[in-house]
BALO-507613 format. One record per residue (C-alpha): x, y, z; residue number from 1. Coordinates in Angstrom, 2 decimals. Layout:
% residues N
<px X&py Y&pz Z&num NUM> $
...
END
This chain:
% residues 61
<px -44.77&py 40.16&pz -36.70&num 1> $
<px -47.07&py 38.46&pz -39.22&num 2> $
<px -44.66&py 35.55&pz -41.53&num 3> $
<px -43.88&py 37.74&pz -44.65&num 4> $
<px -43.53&py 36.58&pz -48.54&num 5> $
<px -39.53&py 37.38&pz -48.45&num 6> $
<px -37.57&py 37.54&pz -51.79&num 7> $
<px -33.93&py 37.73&pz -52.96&num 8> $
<px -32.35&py 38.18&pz -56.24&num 9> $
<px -31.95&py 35.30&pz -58.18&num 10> $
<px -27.53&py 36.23&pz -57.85&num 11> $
<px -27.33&py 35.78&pz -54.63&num 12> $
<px -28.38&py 31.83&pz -54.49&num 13> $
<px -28.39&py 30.66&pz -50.60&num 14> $
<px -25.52&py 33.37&pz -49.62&num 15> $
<px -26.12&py 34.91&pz -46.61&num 16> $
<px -25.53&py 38.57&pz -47.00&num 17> $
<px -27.83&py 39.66&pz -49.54&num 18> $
<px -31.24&py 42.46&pz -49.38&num 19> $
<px -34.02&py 41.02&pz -49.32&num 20> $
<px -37.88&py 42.46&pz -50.01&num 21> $
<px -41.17&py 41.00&pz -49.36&num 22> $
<px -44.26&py 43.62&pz -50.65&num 23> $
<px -47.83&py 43.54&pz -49.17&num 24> $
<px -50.78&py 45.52&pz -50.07&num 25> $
<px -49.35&py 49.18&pz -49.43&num 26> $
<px -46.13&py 48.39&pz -47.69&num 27> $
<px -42.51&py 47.13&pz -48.79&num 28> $
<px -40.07&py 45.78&pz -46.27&num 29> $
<px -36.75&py 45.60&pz -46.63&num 30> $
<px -34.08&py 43.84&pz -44.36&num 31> $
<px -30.74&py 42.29&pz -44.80&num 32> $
<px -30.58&py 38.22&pz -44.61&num 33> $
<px -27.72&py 38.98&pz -42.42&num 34> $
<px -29.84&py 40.69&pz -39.95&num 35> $
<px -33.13&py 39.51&pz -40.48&num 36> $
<px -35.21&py 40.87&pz -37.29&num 37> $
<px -34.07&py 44.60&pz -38.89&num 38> $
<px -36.83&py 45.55&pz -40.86&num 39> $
<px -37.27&py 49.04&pz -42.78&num 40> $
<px -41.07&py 49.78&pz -44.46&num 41> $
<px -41.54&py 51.97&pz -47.25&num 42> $
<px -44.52&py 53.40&pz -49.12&num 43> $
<px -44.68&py 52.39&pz -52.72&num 44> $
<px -43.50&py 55.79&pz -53.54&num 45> $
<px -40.48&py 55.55&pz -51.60&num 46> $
<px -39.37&py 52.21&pz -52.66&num 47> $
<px -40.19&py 53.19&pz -56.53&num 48> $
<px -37.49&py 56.24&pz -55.45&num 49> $
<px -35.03&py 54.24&pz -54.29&num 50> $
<px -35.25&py 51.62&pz -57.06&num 51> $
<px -34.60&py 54.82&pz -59.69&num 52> $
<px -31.83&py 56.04&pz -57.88&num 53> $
<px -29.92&py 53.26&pz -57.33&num 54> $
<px -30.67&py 52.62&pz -61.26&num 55> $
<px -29.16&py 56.08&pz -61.82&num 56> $
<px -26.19&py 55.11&pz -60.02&num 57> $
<px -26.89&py 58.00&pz -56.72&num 58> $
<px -24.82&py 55.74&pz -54.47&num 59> $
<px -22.34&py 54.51&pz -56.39&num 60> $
<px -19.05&py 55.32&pz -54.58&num 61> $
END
């Protein structure tokens, strides 16, 4: 697997469980920095979706 751009948000500082993202040309992976070879790809479409529903609170428990 080609060495991606990976980002975190700025809260979680060097902890180690926290999402990560790293977006190139028409893909966004996703994986968790506690299990970094685990990587999910979304479309630009899907990722947009899942940023708006987790802004509208759709998994809040």
């Amino acid at each position: 697997m080609e060495e991606l751009p990976w980002r975190r948000p700025s809260l979680c500082g060097d902890g180690n469980n926290c999402p990560e993202v790293a977006i190139t040309g028409d893909t966004v992976h996703l994986r968790s920095s506690l299990r970094p070879t685990e990587v999910t790809q979304l479309t630009p479409t899907e990722w947009r979706d899942l940023l708006t529903a987790v802004r509208n609170g759709e998994f809040d428990v």
